[in-house]
N, C-alpha and C positions, 0 to 999 in steps of 0.2 A: 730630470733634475740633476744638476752637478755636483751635490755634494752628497747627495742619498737616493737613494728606491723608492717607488712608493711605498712599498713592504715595511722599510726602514722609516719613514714617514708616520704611517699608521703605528707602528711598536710605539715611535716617541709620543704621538699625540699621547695614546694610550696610555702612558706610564703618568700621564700629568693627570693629578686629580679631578680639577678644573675641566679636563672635557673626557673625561671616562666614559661619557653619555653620550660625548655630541655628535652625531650623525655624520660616518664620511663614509661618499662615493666614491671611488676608484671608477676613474675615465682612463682606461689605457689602448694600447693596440695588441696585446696580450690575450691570446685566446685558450690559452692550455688548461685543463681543469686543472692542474696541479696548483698553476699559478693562483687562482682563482681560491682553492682551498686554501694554501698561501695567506692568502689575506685575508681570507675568513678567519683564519685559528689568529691572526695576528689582530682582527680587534676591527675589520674593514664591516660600513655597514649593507653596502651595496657592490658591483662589479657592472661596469658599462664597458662597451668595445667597440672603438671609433673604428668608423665613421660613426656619430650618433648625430643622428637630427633633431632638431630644439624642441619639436614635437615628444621625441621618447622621453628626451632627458629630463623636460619638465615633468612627464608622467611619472621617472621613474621618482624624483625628488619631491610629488606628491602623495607620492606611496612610501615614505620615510618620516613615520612619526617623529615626530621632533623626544629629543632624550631618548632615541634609540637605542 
């Protein structure tokens, strides 16, 4: 993204009351557990690492309660 991180992404959803709840995926090519905790403490409700095939991604976005 050219203006932000996903990290920085997630903080902003985050901070807006409106989707405090709302369920987000992080699809990146980032594999470092640091990164990954990263965006857990930041508010991310999942972590995916491409390649992903439309088989997992849909598993995993069915495994993501809605208002998570």
């Amino acid at each position: 993204m050219p203006n932000m991180g996903g990290i920085e992404f997630v903080q902003a959803v985050r901070k807006d009351a409106d989707y405090r709840f709302t369920p987000i995926l992080v699809l990146t090519s980032e594999s470092q557990p640091q990164k990954k905790d990263e965006a857990r403490k930041s508010g991310a409700t999942g972590w995916l690492v491409k390649p992903v095939s439309a088989q997992d991604l849909v598993k995993a976005i069915k495994q993501v309660p809605p208002g998570a």
